[in-house]
Structure formats: structure tokens, C-alpha cells
PDB file as gemmi writes it, atoms N, CA and C in Angstrom:
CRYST1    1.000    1.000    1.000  90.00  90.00  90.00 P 1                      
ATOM      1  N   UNK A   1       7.910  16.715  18.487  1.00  0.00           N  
ATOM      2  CA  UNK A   1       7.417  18.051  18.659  1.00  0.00           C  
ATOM      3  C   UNK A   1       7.197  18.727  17.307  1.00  0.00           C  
ATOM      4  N   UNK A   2       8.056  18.512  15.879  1.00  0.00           N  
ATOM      5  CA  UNK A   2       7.902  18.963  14.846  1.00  0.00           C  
ATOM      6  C   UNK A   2       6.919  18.584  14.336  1.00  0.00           C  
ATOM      7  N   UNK A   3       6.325  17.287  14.365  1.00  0.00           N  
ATOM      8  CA  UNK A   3       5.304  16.806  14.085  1.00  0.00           C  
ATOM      9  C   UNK A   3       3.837  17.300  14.184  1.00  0.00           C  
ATOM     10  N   UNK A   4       4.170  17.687  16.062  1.00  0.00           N  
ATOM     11  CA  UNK A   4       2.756  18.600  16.681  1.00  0.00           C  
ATOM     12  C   UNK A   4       2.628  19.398  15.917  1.00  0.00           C  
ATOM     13  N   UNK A   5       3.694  20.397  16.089  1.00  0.00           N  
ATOM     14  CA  UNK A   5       3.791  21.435  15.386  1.00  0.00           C  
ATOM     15  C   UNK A   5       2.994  21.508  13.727  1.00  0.00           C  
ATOM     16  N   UNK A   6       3.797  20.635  13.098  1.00  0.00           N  
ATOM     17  CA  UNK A   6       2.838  20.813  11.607  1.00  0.00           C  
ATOM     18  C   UNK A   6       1.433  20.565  11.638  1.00  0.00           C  
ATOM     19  N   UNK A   7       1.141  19.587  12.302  1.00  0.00           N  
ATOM     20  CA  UNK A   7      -0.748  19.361  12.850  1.00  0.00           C  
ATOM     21  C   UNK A   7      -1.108  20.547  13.086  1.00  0.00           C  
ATOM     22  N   UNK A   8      -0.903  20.922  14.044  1.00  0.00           N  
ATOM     23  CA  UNK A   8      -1.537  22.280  14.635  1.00  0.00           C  
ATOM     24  C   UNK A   8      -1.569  23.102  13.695  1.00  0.00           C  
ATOM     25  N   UNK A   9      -0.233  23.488  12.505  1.00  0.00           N  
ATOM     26  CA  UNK A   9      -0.671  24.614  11.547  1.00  0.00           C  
ATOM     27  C   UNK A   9      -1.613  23.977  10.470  1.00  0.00           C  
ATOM     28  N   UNK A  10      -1.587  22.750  10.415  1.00  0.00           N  
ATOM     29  CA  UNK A  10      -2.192  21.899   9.439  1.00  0.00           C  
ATOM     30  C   UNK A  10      -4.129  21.967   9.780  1.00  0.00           C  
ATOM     31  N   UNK A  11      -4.041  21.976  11.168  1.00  0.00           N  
ATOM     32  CA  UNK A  11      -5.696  22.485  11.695  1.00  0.00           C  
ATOM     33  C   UNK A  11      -5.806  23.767  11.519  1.00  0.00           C  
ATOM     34  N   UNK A  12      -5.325  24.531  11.584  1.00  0.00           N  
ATOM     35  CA  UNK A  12      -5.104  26.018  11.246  1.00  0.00           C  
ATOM     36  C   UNK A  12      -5.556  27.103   9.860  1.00  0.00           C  
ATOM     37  N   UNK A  13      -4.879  25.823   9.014  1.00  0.00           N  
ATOM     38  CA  UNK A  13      -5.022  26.042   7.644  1.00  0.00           C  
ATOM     39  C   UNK A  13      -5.934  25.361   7.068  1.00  0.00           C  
ATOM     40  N   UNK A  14      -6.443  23.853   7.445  1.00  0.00           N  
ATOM     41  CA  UNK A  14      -7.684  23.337   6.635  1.00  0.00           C  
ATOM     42  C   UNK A  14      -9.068  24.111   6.694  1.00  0.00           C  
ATOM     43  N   UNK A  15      -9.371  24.763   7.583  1.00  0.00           N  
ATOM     44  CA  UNK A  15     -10.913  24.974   7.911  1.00  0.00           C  
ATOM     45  C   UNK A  15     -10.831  26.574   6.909  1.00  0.00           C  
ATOM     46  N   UNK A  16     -10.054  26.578   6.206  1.00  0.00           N  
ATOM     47  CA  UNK A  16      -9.832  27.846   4.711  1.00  0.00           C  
ATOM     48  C   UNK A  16     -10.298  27.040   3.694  1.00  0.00           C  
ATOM     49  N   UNK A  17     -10.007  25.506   3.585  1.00  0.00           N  
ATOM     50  CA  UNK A  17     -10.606  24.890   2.223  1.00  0.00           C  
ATOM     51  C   UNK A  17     -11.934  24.611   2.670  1.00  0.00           C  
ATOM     52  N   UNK A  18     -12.057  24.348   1.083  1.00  0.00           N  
ATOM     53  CA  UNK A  18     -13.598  24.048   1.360  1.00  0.00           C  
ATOM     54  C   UNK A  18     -12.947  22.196   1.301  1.00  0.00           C  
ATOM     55  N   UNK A  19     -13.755  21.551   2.215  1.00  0.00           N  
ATOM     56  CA  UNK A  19     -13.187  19.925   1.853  1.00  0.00           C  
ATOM     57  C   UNK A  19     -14.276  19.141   1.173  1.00  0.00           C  
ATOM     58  N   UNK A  20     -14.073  18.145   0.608  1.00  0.00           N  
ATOM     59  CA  UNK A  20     -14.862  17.278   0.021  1.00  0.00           C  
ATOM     60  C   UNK A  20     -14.965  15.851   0.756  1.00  0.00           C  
ATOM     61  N   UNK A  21     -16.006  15.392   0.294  1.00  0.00           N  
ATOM     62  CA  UNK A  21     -16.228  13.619   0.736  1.00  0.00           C  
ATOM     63  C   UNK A  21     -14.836  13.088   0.723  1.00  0.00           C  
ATOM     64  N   UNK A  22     -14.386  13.307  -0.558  1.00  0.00           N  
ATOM     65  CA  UNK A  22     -13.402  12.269  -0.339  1.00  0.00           C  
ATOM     66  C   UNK A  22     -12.042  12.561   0.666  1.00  0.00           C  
ATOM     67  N   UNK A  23     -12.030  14.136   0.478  1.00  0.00           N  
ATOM     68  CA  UNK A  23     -10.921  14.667   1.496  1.00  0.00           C  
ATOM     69  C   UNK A  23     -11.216  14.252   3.028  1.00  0.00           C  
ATOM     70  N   UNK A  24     -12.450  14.184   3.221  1.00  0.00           N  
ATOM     71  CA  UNK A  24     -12.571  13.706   4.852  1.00  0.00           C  
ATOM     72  C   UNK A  24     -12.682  12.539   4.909  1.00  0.00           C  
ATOM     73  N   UNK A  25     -13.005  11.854   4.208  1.00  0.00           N  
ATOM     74  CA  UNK A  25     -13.508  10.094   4.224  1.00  0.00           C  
ATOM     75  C   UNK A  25     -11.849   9.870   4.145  1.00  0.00           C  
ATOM     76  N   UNK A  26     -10.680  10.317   3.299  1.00  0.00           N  
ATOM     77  CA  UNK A  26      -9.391   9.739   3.243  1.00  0.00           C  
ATOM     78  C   UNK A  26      -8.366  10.201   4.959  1.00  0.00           C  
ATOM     79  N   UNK A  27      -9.103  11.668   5.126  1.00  0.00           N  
ATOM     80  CA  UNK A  27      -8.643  11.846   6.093  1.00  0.00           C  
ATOM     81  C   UNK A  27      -8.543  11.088   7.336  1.00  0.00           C  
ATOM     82  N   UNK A  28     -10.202  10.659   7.525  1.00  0.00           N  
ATOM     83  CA  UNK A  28     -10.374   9.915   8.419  1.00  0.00           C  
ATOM     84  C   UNK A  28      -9.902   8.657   8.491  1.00  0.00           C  
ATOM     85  N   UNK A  29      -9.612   7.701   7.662  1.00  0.00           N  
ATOM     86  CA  UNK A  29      -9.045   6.669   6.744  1.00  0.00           C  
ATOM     87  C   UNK A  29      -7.140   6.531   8.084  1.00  0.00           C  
ATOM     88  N   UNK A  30      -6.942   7.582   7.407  1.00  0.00           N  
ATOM     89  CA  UNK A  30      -5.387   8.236   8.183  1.00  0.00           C  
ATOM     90  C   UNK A  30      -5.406   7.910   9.457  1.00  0.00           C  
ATOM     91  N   UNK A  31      -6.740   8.340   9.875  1.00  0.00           N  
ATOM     92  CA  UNK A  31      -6.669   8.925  11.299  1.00  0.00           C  
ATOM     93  C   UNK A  31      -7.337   8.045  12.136  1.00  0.00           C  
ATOM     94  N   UNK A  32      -7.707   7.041  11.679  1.00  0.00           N  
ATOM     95  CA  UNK A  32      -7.908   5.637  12.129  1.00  0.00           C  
ATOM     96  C   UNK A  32      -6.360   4.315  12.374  1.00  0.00           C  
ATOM     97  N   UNK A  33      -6.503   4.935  11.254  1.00  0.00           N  
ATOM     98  CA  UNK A  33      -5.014   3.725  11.340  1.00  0.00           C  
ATOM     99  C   UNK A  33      -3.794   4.161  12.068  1.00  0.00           C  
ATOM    100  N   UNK A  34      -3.831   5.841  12.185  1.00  0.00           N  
ATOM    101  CA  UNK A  34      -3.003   6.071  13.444  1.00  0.00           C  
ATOM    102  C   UNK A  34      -3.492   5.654  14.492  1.00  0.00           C  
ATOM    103  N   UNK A  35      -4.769   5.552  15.004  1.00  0.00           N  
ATOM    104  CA  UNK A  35      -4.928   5.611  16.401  1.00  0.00           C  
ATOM    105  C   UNK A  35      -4.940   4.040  16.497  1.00  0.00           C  
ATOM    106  N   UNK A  36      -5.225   3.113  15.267  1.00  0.00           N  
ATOM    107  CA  UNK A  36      -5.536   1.491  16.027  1.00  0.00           C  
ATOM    108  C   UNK A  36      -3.506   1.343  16.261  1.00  0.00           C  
ATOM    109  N   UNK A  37      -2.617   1.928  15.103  1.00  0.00           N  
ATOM    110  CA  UNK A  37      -0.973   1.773  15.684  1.00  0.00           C  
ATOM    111  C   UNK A  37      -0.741   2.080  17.132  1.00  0.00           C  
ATOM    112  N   UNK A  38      -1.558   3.192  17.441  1.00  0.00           N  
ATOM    113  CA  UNK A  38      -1.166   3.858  19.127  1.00  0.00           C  
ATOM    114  C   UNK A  38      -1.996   2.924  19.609  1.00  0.00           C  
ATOM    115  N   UNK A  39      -2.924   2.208  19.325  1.00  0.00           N  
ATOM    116  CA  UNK A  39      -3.933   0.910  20.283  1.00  0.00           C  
ATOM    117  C   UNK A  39      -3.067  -0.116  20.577  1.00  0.00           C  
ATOM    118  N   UNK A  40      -2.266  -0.487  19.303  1.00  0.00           N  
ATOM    119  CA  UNK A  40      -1.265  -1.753  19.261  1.00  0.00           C  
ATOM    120  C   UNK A  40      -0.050  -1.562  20.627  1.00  0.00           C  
ATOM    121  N   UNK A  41       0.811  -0.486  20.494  1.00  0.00           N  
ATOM    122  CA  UNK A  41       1.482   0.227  21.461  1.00  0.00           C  
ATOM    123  C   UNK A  41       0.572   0.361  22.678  1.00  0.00           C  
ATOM    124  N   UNK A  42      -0.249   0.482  22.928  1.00  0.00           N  
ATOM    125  CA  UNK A  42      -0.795   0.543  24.521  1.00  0.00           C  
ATOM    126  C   UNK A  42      -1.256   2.098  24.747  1.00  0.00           C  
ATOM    127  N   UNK A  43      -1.343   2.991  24.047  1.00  0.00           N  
ATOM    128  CA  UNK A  43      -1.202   3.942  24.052  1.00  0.00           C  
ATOM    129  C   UNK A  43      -2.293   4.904  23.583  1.00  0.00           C  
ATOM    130  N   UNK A  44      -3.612   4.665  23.213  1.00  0.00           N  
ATOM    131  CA  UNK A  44      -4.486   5.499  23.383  1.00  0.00           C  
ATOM    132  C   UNK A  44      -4.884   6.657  24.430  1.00  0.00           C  
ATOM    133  N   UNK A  45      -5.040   7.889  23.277  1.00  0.00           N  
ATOM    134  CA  UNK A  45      -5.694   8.598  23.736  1.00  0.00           C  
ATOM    135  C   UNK A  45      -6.990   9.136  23.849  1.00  0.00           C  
ATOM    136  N   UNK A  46      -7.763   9.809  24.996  1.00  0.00           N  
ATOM    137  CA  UNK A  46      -9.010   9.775  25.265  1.00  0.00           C  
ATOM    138  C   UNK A  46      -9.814  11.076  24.030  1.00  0.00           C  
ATOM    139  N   UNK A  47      -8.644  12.071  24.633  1.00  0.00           N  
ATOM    140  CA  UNK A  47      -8.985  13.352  22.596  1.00  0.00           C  
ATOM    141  C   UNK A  47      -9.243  12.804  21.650  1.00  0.00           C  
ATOM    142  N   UNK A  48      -7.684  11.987  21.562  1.00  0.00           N  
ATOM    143  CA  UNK A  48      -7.870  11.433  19.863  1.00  0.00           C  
ATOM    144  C   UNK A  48      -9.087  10.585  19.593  1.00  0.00           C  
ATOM    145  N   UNK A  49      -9.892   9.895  20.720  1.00  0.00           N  
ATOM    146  CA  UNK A  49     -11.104   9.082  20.012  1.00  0.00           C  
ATOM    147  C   UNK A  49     -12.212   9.696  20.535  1.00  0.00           C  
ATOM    148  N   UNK A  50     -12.243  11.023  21.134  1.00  0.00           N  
ATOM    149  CA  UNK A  50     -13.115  11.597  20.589  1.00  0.00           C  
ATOM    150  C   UNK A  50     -13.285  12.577  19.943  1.00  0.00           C  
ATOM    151  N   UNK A  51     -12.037  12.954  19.361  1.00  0.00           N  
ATOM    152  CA  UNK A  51     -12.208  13.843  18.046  1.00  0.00           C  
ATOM    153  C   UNK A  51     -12.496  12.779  16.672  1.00  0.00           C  
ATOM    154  N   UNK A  52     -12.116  10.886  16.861  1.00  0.00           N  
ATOM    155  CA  UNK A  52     -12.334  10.353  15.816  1.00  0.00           C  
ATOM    156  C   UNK A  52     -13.893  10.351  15.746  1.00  0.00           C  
ATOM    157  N   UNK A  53     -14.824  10.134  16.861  1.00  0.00           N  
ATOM    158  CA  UNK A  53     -15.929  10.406  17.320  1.00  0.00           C  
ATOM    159  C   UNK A  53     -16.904  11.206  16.327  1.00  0.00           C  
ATOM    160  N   UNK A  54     -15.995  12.065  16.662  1.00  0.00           N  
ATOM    161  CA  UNK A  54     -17.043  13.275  16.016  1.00  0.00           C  
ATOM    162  C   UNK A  54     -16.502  13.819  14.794  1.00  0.00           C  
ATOM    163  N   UNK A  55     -15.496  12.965  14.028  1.00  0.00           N  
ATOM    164  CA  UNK A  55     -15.404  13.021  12.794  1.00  0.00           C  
ATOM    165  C   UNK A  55     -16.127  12.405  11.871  1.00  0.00           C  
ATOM    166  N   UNK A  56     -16.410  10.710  12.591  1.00  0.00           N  
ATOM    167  CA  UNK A  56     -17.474  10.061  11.793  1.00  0.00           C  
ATOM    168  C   UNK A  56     -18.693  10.979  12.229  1.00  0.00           C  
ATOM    169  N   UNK A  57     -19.035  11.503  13.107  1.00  0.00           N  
ATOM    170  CA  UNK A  57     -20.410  11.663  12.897  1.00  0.00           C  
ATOM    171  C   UNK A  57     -20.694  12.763  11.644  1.00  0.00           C  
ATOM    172  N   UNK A  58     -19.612  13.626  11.970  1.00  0.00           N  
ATOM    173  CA  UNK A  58     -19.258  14.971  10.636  1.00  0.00           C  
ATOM    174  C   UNK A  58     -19.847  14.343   9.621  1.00  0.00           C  
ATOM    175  N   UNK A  59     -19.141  13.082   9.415  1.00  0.00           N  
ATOM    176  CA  UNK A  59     -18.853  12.612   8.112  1.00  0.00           C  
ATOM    177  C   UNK A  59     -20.283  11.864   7.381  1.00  0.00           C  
ATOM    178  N   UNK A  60     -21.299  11.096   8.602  1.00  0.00           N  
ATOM    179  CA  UNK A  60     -22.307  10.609   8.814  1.00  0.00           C  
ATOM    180  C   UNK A  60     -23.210  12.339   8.167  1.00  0.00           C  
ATOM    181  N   UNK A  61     -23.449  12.997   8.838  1.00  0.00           N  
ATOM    182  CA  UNK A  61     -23.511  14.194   8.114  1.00  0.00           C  
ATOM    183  C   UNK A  61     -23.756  15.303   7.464  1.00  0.00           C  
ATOM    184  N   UNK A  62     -22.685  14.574   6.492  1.00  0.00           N  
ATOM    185  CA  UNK A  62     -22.087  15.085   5.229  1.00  0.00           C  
ATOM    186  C   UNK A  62     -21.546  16.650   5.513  1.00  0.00           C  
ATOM    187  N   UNK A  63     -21.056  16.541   6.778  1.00  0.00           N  
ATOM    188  CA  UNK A  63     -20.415  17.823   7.108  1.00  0.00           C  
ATOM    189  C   UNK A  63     -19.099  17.478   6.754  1.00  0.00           C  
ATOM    190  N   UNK A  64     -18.503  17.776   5.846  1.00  0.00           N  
ATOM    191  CA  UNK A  64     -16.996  17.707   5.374  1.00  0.00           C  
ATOM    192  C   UNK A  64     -15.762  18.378   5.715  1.00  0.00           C  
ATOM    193  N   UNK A  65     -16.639  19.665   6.176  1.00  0.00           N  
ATOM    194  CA  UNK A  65     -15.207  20.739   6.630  1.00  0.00           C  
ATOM    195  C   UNK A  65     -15.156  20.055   8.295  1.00  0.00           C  
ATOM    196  N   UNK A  66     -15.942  19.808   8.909  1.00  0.00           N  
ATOM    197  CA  UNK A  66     -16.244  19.410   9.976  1.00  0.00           C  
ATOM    198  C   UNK A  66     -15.611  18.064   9.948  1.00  0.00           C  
ATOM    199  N   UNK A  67     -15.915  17.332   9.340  1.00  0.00           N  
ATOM    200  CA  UNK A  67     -15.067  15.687   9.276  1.00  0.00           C  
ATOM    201  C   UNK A  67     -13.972  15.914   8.966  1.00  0.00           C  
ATOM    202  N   UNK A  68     -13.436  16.884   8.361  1.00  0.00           N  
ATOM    203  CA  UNK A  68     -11.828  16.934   7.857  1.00  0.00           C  
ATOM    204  C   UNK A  68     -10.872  17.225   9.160  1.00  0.00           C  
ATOM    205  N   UNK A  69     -11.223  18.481   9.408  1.00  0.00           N  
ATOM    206  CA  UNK A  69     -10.998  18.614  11.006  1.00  0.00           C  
ATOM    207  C   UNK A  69     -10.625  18.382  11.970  1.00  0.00           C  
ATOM    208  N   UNK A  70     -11.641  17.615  12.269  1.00  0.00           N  
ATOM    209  CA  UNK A  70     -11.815  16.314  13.265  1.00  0.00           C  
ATOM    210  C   UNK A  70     -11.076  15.380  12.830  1.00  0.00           C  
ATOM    211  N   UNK A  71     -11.171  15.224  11.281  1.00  0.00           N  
ATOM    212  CA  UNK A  71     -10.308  13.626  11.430  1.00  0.00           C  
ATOM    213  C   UNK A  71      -8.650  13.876  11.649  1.00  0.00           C  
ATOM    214  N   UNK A  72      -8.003  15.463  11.447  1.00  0.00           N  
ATOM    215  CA  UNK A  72      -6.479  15.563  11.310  1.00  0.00           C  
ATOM    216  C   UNK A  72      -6.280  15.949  12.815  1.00  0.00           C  
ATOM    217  N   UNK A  73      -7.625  16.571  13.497  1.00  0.00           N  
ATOM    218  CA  UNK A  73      -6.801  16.414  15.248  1.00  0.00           C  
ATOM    219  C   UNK A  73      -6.382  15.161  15.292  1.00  0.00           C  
ATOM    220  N   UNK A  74      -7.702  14.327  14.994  1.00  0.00           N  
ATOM    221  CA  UNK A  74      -7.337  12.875  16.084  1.00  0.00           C  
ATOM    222  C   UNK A  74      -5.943  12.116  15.641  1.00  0.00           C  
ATOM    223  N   UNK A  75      -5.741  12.224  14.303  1.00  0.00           N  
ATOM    224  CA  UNK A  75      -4.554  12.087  13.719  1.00  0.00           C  
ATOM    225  C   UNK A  75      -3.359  12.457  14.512  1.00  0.00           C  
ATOM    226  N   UNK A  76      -3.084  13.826  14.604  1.00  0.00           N  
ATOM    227  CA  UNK A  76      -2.314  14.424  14.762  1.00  0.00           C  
ATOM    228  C   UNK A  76      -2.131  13.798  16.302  1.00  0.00           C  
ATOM    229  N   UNK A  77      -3.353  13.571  17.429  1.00  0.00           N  
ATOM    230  CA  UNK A  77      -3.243  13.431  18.268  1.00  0.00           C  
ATOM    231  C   UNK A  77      -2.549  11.924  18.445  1.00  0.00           C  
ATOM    232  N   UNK A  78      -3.069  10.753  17.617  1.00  0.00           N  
ATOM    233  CA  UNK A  78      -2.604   9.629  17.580  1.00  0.00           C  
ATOM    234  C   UNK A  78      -0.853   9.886  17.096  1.00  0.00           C  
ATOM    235  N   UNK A  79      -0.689  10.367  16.501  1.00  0.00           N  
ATOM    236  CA  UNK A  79       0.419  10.564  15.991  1.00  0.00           C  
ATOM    237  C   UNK A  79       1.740  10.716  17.051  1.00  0.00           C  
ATOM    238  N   UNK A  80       1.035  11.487  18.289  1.00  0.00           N  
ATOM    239  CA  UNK A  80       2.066  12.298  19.674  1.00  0.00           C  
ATOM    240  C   UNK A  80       1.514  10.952  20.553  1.00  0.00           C  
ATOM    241  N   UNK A  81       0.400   9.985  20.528  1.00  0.00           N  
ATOM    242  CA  UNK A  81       0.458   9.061  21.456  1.00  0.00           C  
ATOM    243  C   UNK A  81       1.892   8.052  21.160  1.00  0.00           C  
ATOM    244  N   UNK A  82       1.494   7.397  19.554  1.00  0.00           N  
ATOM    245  CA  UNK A  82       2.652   6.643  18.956  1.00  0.00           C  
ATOM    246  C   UNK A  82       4.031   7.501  19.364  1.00  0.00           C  
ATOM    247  N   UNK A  83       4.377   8.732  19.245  1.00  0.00           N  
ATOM    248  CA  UNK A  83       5.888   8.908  19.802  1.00  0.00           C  
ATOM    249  C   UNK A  83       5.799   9.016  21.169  1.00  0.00           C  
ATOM    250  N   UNK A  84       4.967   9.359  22.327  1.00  0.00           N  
ATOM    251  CA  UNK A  84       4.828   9.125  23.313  1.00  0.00           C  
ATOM    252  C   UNK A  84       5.286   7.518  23.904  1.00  0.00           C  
ATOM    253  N   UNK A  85       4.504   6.737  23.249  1.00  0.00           N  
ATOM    254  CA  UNK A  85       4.653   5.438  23.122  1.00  0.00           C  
ATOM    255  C   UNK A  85       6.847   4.312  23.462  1.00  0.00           C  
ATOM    256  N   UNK A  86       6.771   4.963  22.319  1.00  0.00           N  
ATOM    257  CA  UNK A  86       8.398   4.787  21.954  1.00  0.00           C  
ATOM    258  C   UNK A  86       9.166   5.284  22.234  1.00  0.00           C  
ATOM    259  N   UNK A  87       8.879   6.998  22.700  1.00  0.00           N  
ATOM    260  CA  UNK A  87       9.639   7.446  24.184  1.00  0.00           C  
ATOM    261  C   UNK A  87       9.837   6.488  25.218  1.00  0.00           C  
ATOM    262  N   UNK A  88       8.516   6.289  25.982  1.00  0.00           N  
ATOM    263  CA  UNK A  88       8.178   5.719  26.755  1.00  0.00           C  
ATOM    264  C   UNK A  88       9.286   4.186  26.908  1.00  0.00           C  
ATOM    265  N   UNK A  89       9.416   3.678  26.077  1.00  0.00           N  
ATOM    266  CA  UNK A  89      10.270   2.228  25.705  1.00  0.00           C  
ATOM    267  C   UNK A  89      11.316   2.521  26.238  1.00  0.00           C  
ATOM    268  N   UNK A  90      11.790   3.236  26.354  1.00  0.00           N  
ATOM    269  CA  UNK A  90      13.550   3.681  26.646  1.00  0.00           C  
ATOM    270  C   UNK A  90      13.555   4.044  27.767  1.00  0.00           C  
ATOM    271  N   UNK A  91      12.929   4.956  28.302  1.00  0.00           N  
ATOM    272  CA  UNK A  91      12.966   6.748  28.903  1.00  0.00           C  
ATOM    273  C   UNK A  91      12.332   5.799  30.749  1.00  0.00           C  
ATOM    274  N   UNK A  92      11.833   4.860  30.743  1.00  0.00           N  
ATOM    275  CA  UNK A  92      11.687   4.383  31.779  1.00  0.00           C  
ATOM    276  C   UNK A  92      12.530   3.690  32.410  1.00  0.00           C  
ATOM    277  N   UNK A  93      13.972   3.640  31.720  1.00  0.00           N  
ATOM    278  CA  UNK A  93      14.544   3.126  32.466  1.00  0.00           C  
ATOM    279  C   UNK A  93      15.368   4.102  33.528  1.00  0.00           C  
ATOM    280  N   UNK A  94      15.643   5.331  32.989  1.00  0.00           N  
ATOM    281  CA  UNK A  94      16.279   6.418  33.501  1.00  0.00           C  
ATOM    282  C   UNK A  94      15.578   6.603  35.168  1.00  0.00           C  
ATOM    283  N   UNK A  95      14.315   6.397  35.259  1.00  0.00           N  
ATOM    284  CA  UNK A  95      13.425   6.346  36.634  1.00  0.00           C  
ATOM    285  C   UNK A  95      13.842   5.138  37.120  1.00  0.00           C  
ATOM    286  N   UNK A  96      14.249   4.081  37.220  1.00  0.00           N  
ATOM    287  CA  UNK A  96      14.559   2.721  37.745  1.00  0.00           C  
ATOM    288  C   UNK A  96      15.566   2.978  38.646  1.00  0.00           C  
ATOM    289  N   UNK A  97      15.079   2.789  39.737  1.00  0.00           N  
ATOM    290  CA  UNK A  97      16.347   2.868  41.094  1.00  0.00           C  
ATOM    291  C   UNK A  97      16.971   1.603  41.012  1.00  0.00           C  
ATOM    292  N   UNK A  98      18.214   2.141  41.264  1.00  0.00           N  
ATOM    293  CA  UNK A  98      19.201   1.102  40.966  1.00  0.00           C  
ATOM    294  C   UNK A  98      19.898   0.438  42.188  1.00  0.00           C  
TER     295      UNK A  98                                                      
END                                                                             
């Protein structure tokens, strides 16, 4: 939840900078490799790839504030699939009739 939390102020606060190529191209970079970890786990989400979606296209472009954006939702979003994920590992057993 602390995690969400900083994303959300973290979307909050980027669209004040101005971003550059490389700030969204690294962003997106991030926010890929979170979501193929939440792919590995089983655990994709349908937001997170299409906010990655429409980060490359940002980025395609050369909309930067727009690719930056986009690329720290899907992040952020991959980020709550992966702990979703590893919740999930444990937390199902508590539902198991015994």
C-alpha cells in the first residue's frame, strides 16, 4: 500500500516537470520490466498494459511529458500486480476448507 501510495504522489508530481527523451525512454525501460516480472508471476494487469500502450505511443511521438506518465502508472500498476501476486502465494490458503 506504501508503494501505491508513493506512485500516485509520484503521478501527481511528474506532469510539473518538463520530461525529456531520456526521462521517458528510462521510465518506460522500468515499466516494462515491471510488468514482464508480474507476466512471470501470472499476474498481469489489463491498466498496466494499457497505460504501457500508450506510453510507447507518447514516446513514438515524442510526447515526453505524456510518455513519462504513462510509463510510471503502468509501473506503479505492475508494481501492486507483483505484490498482489505474492500475497496471493500464501493468503490462499486461509480460503481452503479444511
Amino acid at each position: 500500500m506504501k508503494r501505491l501510495l508513493i506512485a500516485v504522489l509520484t503521478l501527481v508530481a511528474v506532469p510539473a516537470l518538463a520530461a525529456d527523451q531520456t526521462d521517458a525512454a528510462a521510465s518506460l525501460a522500468r515499466a516494462e520490466q515491471e510488468e514482464a516480472e508480474a507476466g512471470k508471476l501470472g499476474n498481469r494487469w489489463v491498466p498496466a498494459e494499457a497505460a504501457l500502450k500508450s506510453a510507447r505511443a507518447a514516446l513514438a511521438k515524442q510526447d515526453w511529458d505524456t510518455a513519462l506518465t504513462q510509463a510510471t502508472r503502468a509501473q506503479a500498476l505492475a508494481e501492486r500486480a507483483i505484490e498482489q501476486a505474492q500475497e496471493q502465494k500464501t493468503l490462499w490458503r486461509d480460503a481452503v476448507i479444511r
